[in-house]
C-alpha positions in Angstrom: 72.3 125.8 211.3 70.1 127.6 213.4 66.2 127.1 213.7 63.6 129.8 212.7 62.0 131.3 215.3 58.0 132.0 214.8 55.7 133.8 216.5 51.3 134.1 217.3 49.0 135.7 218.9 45.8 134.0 220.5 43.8 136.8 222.3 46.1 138.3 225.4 49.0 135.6 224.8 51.8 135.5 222.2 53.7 132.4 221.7 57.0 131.8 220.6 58.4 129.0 219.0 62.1 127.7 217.2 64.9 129.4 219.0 65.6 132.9 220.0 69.0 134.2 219.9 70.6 136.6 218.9 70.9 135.1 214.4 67.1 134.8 214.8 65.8 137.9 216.9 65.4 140.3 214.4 61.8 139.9 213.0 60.8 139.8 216.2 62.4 143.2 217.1 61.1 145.0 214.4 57.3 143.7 215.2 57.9 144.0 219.3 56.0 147.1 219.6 52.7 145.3 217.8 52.7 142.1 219.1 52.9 143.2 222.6 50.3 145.4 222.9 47.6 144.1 225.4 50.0 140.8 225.9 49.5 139.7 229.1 50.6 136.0 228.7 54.2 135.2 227.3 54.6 131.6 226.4 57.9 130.4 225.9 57.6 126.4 226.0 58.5 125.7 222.7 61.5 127.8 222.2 63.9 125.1 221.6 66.8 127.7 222.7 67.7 130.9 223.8 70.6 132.9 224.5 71.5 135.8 226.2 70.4 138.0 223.6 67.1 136.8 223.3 66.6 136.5 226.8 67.2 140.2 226.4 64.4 140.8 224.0 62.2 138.9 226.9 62.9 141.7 229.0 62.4 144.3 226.5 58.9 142.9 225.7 58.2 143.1 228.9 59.0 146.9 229.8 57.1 147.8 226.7 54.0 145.8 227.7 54.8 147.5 231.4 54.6 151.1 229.9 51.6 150.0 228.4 49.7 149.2 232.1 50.4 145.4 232.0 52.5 143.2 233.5 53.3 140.2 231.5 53.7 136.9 232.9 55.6 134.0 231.3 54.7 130.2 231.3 56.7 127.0 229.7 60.1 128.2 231.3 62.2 125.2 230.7 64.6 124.3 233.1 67.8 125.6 230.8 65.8 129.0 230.5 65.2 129.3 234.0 68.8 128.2 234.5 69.7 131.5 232.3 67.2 133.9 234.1 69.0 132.6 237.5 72.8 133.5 236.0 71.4 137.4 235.0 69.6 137.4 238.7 66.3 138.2 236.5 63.8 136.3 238.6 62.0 139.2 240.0 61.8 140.4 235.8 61.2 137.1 233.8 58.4 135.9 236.2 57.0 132.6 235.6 53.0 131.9 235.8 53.6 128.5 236.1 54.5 128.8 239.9 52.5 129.3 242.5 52.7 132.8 244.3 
C-alpha cells in the first residue's frame, strides 16, 4: 500500500513529503502550476520514495519555475534519489543545493 504524498509551502520553498511516484503524483500535477510559482527551493528530504515518474514531475516543476525566471534548486537528495537522477544522466537538471559549487 502506497504512502500519501503531501505537500507545503514556506515562503520561496515547497516541501514534499510521503512518496512520489507515479499512484501518488496526481494532486500534485493538477496544483504544479500554483505551487511553483516564485519556488526557488525544492526540498525533497522527506520523500520516503520516488520513481521514475515522479522524478519526472521533478523536472517538470522545474522547467515551469524556469519559464517563470527562476531556477530551482533542490536540497535533501537522498542517496537512492541521487542514485536515480545518476541512471537518467539528470545531474546537470535535478541540481542539488546541498553541494558545494
Amino acid at each position: 500500500m502506497h504512502e500519501s504524498l503531501r505537500w507545503e509551502r514556506e515562503a520561496s520553498t515547497l516541501l514534499l513529503k510521503g512518496e512520489l511516484d507515479r499512484d501518488t503524483l496526481m494532486g500534485l500535477w493538477q496544483q504544479r502550476e500554483t505551487l511553483i510559482r516564485d519556488v526557488d527551493t525544492i526540498d525533497v528530504a522527506a520523500l520516503d520514495r520516488v520513481d521514475s515518474s515522479g522524478l519526472a514531475l521533478l523536472v517538470h516543476l522545474r522547467e515551469i519555475a524556469r519559464a517563470q525566471g527562476i531556477t530551482p534548486r533542490f536540497t535533501g537528495i537522498s542517496d537512492k534519489l541521487q542514485s536515480l537522477i545518476t541512471l537518467y544522466n539528470l545531474q546537470q537538471i535535478i541540481v542539488s543545493a546541498d553541494k558545494s559549487a
